[in-house]
N, C-alpha and C positions, 0 to 999 in steps of 0.2 A: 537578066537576073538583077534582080533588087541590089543596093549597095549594103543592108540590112544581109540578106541571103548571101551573099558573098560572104560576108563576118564572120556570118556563122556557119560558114562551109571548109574553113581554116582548120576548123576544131573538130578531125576525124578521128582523132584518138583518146582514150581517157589520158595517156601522158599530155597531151597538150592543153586539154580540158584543167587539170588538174596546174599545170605550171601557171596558167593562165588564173585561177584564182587564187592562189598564191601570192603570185605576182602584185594580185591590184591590194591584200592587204586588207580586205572585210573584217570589220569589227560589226556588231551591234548588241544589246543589250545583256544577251547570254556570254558575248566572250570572244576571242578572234574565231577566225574558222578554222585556223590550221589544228584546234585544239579540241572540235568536236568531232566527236567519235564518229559521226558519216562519213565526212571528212579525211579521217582517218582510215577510213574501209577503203573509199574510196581510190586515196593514195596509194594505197598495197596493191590496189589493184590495176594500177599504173604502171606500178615496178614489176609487175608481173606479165603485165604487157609487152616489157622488153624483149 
């Protein structure tokens, strides 16, 4: 297995998925990420994962 494939074999959950872009802090021209509504779907459905 790839060291790339390994990476991304970490990330079986949307919680982890989600902490994980969190974590790194993405900005770009529209606005952070934690602020766009995908994002935001996205997270709920994190928490719901629990």
């Amino acid at each position: 297995m790839e060291a790339s494939e390994k990476a991304i074999a970490q990330f079986d959950t949307i919680s982890s998925i989600v902490a994980q872009l969190k974590s790194c802090g993405y900005e770009c021209e529209a606005g952070v990420l934690i602020k766009n509504v995908a994002f935001i779907a996205l997270e709920r459905m994190a928490e719901n994962e629990k």
